[in-house]
Every structure is written in C-alpha cells, then in structure tokens.
N, C-alpha and C positions, 0 to 999 in steps of 0.2 A: 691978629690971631695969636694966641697967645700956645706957647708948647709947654705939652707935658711932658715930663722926663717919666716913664716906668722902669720898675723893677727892669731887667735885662734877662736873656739866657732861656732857662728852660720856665714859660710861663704857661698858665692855665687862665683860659679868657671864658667871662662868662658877664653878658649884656644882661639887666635887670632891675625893676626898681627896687634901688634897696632902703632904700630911706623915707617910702610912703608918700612919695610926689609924685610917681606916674612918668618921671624921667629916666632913660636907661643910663646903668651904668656900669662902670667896668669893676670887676676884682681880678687881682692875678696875683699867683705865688710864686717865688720865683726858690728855684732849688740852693742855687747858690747864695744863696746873701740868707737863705730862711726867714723868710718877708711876706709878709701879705699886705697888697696894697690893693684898696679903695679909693679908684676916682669917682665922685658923683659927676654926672652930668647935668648939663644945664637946659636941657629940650631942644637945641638948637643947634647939634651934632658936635658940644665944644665941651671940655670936659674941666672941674677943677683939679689942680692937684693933688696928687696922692697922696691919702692918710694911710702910713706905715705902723703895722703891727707886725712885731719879731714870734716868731713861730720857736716853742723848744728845740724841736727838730726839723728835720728835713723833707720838705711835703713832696709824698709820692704820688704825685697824678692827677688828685681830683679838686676840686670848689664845687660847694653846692650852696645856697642859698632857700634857705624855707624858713617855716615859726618854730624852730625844736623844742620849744619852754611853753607855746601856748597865748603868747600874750599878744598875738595881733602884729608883729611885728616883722619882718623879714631878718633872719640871724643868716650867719656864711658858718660851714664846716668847710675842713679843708683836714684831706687826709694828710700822715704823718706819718715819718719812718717806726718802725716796732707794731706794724698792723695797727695803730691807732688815729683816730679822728680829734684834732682841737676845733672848738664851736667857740666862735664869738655871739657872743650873745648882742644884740641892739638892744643898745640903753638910751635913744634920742626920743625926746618929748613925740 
C-alpha cells in the first residue's frame, strides 16, 4: 500500500470526482503552508499523490468543487483571506 503524505494542520476535506472518472477524490487546503492539494483516487479506496497548488493567501474555511466557467468540467474554489474566492479552473482533456 502505498502512503500519501497531505498537506498537515488546519485542512478542509471534500470527497468527489474531480477529474470526470467517477472515482472519489480528495482536495484539502491547508492554512498554513497556503496549499491546495489534490489527490485523485484510483476506485479502490487508494489515492495518488498530491498535486500542490500555492494559494496567494490564506484559505478561510471553505473547498467547493462545481463547473464555474460552464464547460462540463468539475473546477475547486477555495475561499481566501480579504473575503475572497481563488477558482482553479480544470484544464484536463
């Protein structure tokens, strides 16, 4: 079995598919490091490692996961200190 190292500290978990294969999988931001990481899952309750995205600032609270742009895709927002939201947009085939 193979381990996942995540983010540490104050995280926000949210199961989902995010990549349009019907496998759950994790996001979590963590306060301290201003990180947002994606694990995809593999259906089989094992997860790959996390793809890290640096956050400008410091996420207050939330991960959501929905299409913001329209295009069929599952995007993550993730709120952000100064009352604002960063939206990564899904750019995968």
């Amino acid at each position: 079995m193979a381990e996942v190292h995540l983010p540490s500290l104050e995280l926000q978990l949210l199961g989902g598919p995010d990549n349009n294969d019907e496998n759950r999988d994790i996001v979590t931001a963590d306060y301290t490091s201003k990180r947002l990481a994606v694990s995809l899952g593999n259906g089989a309750g094992k997860f790959q490692s996390p793809v890290i995205f640096d956050l400008a600032d410091h996420p207050q609270g939330g991960v959501a996961v929905g299409d913001f742009n329209g295009d069929g895709k599952p995007d993550v927002a993730v709120s952000v200190a100064g009352r604002k939201v960063a939206i990564f947009l899904n750019t995968t085939q």
